[in-house]
N, C-alpha and C positions, 0 to 999 in steps of 0.2 A: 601605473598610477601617476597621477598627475602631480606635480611637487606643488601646488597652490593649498590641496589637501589642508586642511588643520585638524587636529587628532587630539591638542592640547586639553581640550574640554571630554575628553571619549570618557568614555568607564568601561574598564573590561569586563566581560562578563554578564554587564547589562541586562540580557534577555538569554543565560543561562540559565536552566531550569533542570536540575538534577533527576534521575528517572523521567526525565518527558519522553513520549515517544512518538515518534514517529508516522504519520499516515501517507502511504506513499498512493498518490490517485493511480489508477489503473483504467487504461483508455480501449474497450473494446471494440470489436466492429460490429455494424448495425445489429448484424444475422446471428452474430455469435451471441451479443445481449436480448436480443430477441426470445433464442431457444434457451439459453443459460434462464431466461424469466418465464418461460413456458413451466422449465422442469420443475422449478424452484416452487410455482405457483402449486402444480400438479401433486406433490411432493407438501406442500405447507410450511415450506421453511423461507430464511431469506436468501434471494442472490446470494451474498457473501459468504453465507454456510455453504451451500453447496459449492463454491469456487472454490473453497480451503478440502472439502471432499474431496474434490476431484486433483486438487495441487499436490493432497496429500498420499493419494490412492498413486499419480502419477511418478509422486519421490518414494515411496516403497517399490513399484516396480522398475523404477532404475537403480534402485538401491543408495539411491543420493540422500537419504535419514537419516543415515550413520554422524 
């Protein structure tokens, strides 16, 4: 960091926001969003439901749940 910095006027905390959460984007490929929107469509739910289906189908059978 550069020592020219001034911090004099900061406020900590500023844009803390207790219980905020988090949305982390998730970048997939063409082919995979393609068929992940086919199933989804076929099915009636959204993308997102079905991705947490299958995340979550995927961590019971590695046993990573726990």
């Amino acid at each position: 960091m550069k020592p020219e910095y001034d911090f004099s006027q900061g406020e900590r905390g500023k844009f803390y926001r207790a219980g905020a959460k988090l949305k982390i984007p998730v970048y997939l490929d063409e082919d995979v969003l393609t068929s992940l929107n086919e199933r989804a469509a076929s099915r009636g739910i959204e993308v997102s439901e079905l991705v947490n289906e299958i995340l979550k189908r995927d961590q019971e059978l590695s046993g990573a749940s726990k």
